[in-house]
C-alpha positions, 0 to 999 in steps of 0.5 A: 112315143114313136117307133122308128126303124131302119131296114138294112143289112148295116151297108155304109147307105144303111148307116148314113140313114140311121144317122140323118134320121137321127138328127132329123129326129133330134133336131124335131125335138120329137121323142121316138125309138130308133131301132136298126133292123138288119135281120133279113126275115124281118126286113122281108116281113115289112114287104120290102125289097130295096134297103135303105128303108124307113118305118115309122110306127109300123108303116113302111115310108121310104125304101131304096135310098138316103133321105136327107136331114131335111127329107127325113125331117118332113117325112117324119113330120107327115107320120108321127103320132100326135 
């Protein structure tokens, strides 16, 4: 199963990814753990400096914005194990 995980204080933008992700990911019909991540030291350990971001599996793949349902769909796609 896949490990994904939003980096963000809980910020309105923060939110709004953690639901496209969500959709995307039950829209891909993929099995995967969404967990939000708002704890500052944590966020930092990713090496990330601009929130939104997405991790999947360990690996940072987008910071600094809102991915669409549809960005988020092929993001998730191109990372997932399979």
């Amino acid at each position: 199963m896949d490990n994904v995980k939003i980096l963000g204080s809980g910020c309105k933008k923060c939110r709004a990814l953690e639901e496209n992700t969500k959709k995307a990911i039950e829209e891909l019909e993929i099995e995967a753990n969404v967990e939000h991540v708002t704890d500052m030291a944590k966020i930092v350990g990713y090496g990330v400096m601009s929130t939104p971001a997405l991790v999947i599996n360990d690996k940072v793949v987008s910071t600094g914005k809102v991915l669409k349902v549809e960005e988020a769909k092929e993001t998730i796609k191109k990372n997932i194990n399979k």
